[in-house]
Chimera marker file (.cmm) of the C-alpha trace (Angstrom):
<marker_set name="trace">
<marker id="1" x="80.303" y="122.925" z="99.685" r="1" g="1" b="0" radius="0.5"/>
<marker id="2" x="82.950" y="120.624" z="99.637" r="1" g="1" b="0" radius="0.5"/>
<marker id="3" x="82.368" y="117.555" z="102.231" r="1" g="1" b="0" radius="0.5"/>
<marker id="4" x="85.882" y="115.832" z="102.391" r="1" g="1" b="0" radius="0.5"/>
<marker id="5" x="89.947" y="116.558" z="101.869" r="1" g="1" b="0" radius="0.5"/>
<marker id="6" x="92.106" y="113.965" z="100.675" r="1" g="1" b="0" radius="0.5"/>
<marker id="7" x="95.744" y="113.607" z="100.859" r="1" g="1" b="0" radius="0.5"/>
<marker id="8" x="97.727" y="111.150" z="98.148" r="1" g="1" b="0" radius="0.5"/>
<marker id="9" x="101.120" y="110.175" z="97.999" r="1" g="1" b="0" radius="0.5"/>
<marker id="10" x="101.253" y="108.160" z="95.096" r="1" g="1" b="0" radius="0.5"/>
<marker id="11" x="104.119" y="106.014" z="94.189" r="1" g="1" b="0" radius="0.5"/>
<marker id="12" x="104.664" y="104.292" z="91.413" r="1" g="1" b="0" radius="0.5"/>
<marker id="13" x="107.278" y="101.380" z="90.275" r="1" g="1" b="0" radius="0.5"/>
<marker id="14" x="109.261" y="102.760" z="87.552" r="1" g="1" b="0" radius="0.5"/>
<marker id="15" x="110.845" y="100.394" z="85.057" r="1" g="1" b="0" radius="0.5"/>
<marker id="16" x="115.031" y="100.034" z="85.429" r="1" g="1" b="0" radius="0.5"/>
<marker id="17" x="114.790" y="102.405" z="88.314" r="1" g="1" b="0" radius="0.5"/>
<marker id="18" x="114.437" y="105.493" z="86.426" r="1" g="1" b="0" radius="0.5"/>
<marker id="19" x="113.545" y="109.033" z="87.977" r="1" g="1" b="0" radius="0.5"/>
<marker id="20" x="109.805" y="109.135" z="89.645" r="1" g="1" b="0" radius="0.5"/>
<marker id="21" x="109.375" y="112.814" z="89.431" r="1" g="1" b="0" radius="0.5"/>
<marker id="22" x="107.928" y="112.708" z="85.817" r="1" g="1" b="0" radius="0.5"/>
<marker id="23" x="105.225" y="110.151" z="87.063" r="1" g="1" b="0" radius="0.5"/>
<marker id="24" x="104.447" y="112.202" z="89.856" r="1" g="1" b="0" radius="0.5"/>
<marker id="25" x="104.272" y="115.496" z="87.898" r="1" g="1" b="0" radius="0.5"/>
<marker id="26" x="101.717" y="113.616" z="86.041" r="1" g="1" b="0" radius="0.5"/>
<marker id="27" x="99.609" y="112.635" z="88.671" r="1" g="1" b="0" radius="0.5"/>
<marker id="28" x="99.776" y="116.440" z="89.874" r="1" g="1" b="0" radius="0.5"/>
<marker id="29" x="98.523" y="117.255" z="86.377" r="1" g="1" b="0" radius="0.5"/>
<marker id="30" x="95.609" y="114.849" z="86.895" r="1" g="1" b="0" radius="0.5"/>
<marker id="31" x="94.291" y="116.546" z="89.779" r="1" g="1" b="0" radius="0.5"/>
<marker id="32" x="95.217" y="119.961" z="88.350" r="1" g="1" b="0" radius="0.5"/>
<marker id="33" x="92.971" y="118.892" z="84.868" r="1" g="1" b="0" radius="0.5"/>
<marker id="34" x="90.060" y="118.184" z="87.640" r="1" g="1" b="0" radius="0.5"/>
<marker id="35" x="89.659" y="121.324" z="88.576" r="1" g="1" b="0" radius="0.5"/>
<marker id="36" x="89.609" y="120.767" z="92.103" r="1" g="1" b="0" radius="0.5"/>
<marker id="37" x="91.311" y="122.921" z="95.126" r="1" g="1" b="0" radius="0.5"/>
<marker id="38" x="94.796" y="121.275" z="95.662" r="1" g="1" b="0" radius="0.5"/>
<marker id="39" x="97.600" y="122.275" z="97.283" r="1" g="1" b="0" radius="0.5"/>
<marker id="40" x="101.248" y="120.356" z="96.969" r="1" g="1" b="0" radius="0.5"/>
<marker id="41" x="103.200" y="119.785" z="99.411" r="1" g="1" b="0" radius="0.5"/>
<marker id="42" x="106.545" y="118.288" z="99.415" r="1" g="1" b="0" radius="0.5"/>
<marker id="43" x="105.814" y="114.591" z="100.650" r="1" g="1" b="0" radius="0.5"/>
<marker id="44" x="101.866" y="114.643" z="99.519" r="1" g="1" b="0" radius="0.5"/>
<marker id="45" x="99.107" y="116.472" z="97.446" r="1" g="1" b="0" radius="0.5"/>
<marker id="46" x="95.940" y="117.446" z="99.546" r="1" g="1" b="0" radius="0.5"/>
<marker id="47" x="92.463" y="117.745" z="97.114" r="1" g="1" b="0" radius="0.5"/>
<marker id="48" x="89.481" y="119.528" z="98.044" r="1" g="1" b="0" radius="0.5"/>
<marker id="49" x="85.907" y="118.573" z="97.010" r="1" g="1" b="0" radius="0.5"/>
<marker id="50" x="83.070" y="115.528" z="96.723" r="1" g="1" b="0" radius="0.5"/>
<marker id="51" x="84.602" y="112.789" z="98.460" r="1" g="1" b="0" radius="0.5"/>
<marker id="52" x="83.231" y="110.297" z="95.514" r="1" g="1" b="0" radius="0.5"/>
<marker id="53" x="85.051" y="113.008" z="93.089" r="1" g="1" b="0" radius="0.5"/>
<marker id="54" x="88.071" y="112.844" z="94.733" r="1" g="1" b="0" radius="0.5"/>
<marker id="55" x="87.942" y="109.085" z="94.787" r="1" g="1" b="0" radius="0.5"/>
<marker id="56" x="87.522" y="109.127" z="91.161" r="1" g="1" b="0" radius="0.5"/>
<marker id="57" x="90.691" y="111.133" z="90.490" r="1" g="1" b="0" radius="0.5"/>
<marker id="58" x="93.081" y="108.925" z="92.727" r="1" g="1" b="0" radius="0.5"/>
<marker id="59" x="91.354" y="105.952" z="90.359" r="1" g="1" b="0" radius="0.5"/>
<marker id="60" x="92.279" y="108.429" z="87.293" r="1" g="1" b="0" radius="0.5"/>
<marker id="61" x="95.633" y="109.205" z="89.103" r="1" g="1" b="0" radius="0.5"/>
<marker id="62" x="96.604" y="105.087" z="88.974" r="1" g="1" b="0" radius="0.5"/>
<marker id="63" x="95.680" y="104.752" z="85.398" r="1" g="1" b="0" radius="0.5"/>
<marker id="64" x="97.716" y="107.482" z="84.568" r="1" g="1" b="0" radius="0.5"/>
<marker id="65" x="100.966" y="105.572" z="85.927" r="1" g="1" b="0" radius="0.5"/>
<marker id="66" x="99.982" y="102.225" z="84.340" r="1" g="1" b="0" radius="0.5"/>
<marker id="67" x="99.954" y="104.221" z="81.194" r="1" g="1" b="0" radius="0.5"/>
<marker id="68" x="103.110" y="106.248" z="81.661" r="1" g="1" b="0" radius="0.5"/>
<marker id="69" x="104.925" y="102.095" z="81.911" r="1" g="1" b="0" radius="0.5"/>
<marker id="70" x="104.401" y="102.246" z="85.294" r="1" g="1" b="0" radius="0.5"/>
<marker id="71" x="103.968" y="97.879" z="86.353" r="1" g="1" b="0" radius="0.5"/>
<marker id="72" x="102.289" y="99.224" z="89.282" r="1" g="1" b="0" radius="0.5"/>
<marker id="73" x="101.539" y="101.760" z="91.691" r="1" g="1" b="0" radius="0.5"/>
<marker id="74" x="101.477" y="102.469" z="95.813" r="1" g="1" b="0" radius="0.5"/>
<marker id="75" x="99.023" y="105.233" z="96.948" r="1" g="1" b="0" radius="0.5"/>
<marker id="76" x="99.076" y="106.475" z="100.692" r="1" g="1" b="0" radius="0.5"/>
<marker id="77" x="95.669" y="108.164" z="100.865" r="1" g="1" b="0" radius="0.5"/>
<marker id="78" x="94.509" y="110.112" z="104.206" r="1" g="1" b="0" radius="0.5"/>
<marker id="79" x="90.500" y="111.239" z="104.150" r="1" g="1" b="0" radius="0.5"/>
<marker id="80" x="88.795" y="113.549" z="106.053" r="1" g="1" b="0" radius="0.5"/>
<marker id="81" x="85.131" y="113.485" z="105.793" r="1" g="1" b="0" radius="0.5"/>
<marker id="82" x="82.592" y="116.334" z="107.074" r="1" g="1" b="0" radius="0.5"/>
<marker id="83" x="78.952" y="115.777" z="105.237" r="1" g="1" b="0" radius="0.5"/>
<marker id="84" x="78.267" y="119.436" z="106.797" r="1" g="1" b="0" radius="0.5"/>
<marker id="85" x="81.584" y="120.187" z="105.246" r="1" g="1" b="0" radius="0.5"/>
<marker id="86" x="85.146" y="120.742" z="104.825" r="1" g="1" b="0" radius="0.5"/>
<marker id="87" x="87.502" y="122.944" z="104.278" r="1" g="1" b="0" radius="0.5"/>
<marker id="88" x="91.486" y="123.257" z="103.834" r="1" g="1" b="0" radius="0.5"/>
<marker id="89" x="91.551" y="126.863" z="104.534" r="1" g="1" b="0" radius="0.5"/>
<marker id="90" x="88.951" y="126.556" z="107.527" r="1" g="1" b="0" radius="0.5"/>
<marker id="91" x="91.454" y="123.767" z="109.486" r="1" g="1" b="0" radius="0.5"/>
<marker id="92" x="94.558" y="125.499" z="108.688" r="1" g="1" b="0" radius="0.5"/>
<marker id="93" x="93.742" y="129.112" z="109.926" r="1" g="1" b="0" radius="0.5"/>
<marker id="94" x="94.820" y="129.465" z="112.832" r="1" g="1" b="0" radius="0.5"/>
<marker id="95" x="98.538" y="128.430" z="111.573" r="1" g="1" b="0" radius="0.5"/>
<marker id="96" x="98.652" y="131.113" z="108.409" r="1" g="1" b="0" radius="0.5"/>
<link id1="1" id2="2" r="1" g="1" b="0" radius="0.2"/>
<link id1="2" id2="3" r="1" g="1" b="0" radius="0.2"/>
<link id1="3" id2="4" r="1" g="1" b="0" radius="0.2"/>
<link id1="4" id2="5" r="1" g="1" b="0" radius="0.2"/>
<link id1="5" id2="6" r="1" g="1" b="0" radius="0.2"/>
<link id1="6" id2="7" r="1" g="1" b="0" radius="0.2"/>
<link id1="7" id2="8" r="1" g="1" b="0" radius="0.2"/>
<link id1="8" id2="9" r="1" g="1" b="0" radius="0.2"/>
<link id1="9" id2="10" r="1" g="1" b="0" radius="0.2"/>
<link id1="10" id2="11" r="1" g="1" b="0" radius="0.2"/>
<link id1="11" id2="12" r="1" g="1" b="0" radius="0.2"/>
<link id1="12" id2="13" r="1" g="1" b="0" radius="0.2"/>
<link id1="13" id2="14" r="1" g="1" b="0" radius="0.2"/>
<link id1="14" id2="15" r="1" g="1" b="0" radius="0.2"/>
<link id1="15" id2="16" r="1" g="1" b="0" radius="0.2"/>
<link id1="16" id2="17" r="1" g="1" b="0" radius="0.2"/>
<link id1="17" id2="18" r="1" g="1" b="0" radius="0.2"/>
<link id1="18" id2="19" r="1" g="1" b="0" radius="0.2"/>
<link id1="19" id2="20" r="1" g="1" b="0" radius="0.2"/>
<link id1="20" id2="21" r="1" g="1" b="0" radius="0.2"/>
<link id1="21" id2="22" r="1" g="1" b="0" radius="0.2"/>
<link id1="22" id2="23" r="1" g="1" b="0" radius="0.2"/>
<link id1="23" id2="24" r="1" g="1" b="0" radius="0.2"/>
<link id1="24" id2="25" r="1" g="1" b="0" radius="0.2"/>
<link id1="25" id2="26" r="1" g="1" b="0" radius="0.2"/>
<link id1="26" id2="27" r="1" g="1" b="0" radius="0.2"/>
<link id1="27" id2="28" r="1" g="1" b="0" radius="0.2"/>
<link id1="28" id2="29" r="1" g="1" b="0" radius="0.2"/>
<link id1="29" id2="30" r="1" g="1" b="0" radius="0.2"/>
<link id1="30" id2="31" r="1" g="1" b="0" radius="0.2"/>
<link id1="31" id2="32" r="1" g="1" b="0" radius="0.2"/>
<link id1="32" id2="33" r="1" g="1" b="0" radius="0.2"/>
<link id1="33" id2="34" r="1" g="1" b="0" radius="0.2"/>
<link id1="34" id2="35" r="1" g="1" b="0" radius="0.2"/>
<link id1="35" id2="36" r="1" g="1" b="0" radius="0.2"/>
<link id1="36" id2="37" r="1" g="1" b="0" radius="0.2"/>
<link id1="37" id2="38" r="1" g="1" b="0" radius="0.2"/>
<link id1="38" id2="39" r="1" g="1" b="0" radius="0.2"/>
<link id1="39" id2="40" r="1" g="1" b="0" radius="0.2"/>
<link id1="40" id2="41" r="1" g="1" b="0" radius="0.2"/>
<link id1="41" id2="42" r="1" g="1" b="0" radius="0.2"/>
<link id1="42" id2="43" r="1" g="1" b="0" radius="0.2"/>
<link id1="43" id2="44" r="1" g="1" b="0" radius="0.2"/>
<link id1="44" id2="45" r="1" g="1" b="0" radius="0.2"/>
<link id1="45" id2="46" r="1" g="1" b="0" radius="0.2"/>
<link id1="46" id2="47" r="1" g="1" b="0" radius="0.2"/>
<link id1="47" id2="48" r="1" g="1" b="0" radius="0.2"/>
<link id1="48" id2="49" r="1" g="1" b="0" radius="0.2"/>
<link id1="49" id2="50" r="1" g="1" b="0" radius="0.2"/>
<link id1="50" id2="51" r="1" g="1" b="0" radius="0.2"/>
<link id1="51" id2="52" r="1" g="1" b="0" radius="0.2"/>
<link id1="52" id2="53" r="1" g="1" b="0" radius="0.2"/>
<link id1="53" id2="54" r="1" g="1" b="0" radius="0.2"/>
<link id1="54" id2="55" r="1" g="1" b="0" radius="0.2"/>
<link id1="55" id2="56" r="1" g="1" b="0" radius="0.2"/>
<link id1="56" id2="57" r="1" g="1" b="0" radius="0.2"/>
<link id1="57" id2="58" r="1" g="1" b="0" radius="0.2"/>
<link id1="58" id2="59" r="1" g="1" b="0" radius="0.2"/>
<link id1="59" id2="60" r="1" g="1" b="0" radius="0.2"/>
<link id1="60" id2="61" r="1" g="1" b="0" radius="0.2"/>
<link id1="61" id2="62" r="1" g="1" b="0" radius="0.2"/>
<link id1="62" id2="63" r="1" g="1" b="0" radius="0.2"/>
<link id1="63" id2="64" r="1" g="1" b="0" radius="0.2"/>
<link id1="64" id2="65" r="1" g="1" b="0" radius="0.2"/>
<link id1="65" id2="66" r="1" g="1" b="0" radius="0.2"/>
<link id1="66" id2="67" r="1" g="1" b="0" radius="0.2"/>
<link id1="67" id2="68" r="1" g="1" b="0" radius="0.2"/>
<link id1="68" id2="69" r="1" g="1" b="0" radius="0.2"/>
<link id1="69" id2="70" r="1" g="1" b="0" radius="0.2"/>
<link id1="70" id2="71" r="1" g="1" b="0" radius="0.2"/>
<link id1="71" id2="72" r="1" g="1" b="0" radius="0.2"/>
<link id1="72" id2="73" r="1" g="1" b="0" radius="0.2"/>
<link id1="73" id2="74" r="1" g="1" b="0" radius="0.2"/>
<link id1="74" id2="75" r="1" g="1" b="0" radius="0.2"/>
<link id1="75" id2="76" r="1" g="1" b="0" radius="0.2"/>
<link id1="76" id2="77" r="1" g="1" b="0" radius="0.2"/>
<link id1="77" id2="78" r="1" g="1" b="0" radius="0.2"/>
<link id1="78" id2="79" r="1" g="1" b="0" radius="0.2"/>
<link id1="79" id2="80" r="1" g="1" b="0" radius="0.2"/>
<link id1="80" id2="81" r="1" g="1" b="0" radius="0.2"/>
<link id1="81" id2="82" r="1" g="1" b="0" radius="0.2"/>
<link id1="82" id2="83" r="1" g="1" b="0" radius="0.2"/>
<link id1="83" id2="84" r="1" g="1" b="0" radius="0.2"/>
<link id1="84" id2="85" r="1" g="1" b="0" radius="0.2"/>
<link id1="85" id2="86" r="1" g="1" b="0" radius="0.2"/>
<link id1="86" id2="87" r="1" g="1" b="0" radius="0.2"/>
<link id1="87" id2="88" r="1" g="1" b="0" radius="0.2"/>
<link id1="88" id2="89" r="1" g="1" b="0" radius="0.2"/>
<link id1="89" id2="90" r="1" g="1" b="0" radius="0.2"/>
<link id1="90" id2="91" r="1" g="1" b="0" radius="0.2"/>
<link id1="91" id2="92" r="1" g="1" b="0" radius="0.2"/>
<link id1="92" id2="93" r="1" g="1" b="0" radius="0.2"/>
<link id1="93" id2="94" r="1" g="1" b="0" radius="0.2"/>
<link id1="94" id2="95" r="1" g="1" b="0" radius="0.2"/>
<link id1="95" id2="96" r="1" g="1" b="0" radius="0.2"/>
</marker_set>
């Protein structure tokens, strides 16, 4: 059972101003090639899982950008931890 949810908003410093939206789509693929529950959301992605997984993909998620020409990058990360677990469906129930 999962035992934390993470939110990211990650944003990167493109070079000359150009368009972000590639950079993020490619940090959405990152998580997507994890195989972890996501869901997107229009200011953030929220990630499902091991909290020390989920940490590992936001590192993965940073590379990513340096690689794309990225000079650097700005994640806004929210956690919520549970070690007897956690659940996006379970907190979000009541409002579906």
């Amino acid at each position: 059972m999962a035992n934390a949810l993470v939110s990211i908003q990650i944003l990167p410093k493109t070079k000359d101003n150009e368009d972000i939206i590639p950079y993020v789509d490619r940090a959405i693929e990152v998580i997507a090639q994890s195989g972890v529950k996501h869901l997107v959301s229009p200011l953030e992605t929220t990630m499902e899982g091991e909290l020390d997984q989920l940490l590992a993909i936001i590192k993965e998620m940073n590379e990513a950008m340096i690689e794309m020409g990225s000079p650097n990058v700005i994640s806004q990360v929210k956690i919520y931890f549970n070690p007897s677990g956690a659940s996006m469906d379970k907190l979000t129930e009541k409002y579906r």
